[in-house]
N, C-alpha and C positions, 0 to 999 in steps of 0.2 A: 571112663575117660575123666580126668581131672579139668580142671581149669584153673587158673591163672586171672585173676584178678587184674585190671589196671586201674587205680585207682583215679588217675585225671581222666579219662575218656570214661569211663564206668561201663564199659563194653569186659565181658568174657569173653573170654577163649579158649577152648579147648587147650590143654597141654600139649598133646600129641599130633596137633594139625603140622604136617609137612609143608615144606615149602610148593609141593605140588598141587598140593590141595587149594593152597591160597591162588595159586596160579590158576589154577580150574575154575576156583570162583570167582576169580576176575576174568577170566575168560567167559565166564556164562552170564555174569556181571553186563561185561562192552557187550555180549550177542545180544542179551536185555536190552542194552540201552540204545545198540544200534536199530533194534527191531525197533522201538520206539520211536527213535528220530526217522523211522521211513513210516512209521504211521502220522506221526507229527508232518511229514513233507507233505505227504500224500491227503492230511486233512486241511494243510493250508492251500493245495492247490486246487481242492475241491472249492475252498470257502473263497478264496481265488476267482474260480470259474463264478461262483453264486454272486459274489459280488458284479464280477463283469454283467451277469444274466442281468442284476437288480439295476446298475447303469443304464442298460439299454432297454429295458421294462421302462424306467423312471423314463428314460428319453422320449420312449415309445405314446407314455401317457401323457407327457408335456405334449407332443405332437398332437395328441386327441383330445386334449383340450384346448387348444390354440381352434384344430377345425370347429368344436363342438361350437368354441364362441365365433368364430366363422361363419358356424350353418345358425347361429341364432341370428348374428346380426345379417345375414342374407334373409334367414325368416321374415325381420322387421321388418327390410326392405319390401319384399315380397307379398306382404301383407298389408304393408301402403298401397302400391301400386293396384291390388286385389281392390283394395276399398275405394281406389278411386276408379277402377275400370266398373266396382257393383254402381258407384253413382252414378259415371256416363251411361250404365245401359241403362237403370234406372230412368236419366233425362231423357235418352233414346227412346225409351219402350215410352212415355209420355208424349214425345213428340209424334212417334207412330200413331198413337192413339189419337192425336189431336187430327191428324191424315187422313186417318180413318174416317174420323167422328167430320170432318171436312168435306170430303170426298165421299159423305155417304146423305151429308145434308139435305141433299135432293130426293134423293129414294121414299118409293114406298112401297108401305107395306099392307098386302090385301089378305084378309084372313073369311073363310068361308067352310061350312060341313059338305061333308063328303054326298050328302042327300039331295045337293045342286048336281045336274046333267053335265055339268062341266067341269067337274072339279075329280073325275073318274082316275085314281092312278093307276098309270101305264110307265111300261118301260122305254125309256126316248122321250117323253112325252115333250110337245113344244110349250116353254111355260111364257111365252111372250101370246102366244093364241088362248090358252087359257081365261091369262088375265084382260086383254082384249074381251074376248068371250062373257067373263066376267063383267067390265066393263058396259059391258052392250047389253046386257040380260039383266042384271043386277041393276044398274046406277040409270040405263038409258043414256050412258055417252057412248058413243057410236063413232066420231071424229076425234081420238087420242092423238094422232100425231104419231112419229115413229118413235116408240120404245127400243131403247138401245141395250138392257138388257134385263132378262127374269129370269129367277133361280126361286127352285122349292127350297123352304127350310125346311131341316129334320132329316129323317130317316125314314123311308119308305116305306110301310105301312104293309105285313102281309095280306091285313085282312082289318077293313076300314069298317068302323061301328057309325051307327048315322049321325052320332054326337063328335064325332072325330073332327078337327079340323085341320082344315088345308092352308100355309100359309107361304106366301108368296113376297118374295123383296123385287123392285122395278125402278130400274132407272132409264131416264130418259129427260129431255128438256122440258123439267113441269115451270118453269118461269112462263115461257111461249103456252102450255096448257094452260095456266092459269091468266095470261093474259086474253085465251080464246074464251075460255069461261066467262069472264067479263063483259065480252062483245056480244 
């Protein structure tokens, strides 16, 4: 097969190419380039969809961060209120105490071993007879007045050593005891 030269284009060409030929290859040419242009469609409307996806992502994440600063500045809030409820109990739990330490002003407390006749732990036991008992054998007061109430401290003891002691809290009107004391 010869060729034919053109010198402005600087393209060969065969001699013998028919007019059918060129047809053929322009025809295989456009199916090239058609095929082309539906790959080109089909990757713009993929990049298309990616960009829509990338829209509503970016939206998505503005969204969560609009809440994220949301749920901090609800945190601060939250964390005020926390700090000023720890004060109030804080004052609270002080003023109980001072109720307590108030309301316990009066009391007393009798402590004694397990080697006194009256001091035997029992189940039920009455600890207002006790410390009466105690009272009367121990100290020689015999006329306490009405005690209005006694409670063992501690924990019940299965098995008492004779160094053990027995301790007892008592309230009752000791103003009026201490004024009989005096008489």
């Amino acid at each position: 097969m010869s060729t034919t030269g053109d010198t402005a284009t600087g393209s060969k060409l065969p001699k013998d190419v028919t007019l059918a030929d060129l047809w053929n290859l322009t025809s295989s040419i456009k199916a090239d380039t058609e095929s082309l242009c539906q790959r080109l469609d089909s990757a713009e409307e993929r990049l298309d969809d990616i960009e829509n996806e990338k829209s509503i992502q970016d939206e998505a994440v503005k969204k969560l961060q609009k809440d994220v600063s949301t749920m901090k500045n609800n945190i601060r809030i939250v964390s005020g209120h926390l700090q000023r409820a720890e004060i109030r109990n804080e004052r609270l739990q002080n003023e109980l105490s001072d109720l307590k330490a108030h309301s316990m002003r009066s009391n007393l407390i009798f402590s004694f071993n397990t080697i006194s006749d009256f001091s035997k732990e029992s189940a039920g036991e009455d600890c207002i007879a006790v410390v009466q008992k105690f009272l009367a054998t121990v100290m020689g007061i015999t006329d306490v007045g009405s005690i209005t109430v006694a409670h063992r401290l501690g924990r019940k003891q299965a098995t008492c050593t004779p160094d053990h002691r027995h301790v007892y809290i008592v309230k009752r009107n000791w103003e009026n005891f201490i004024e009989y004391q005096k008489a």
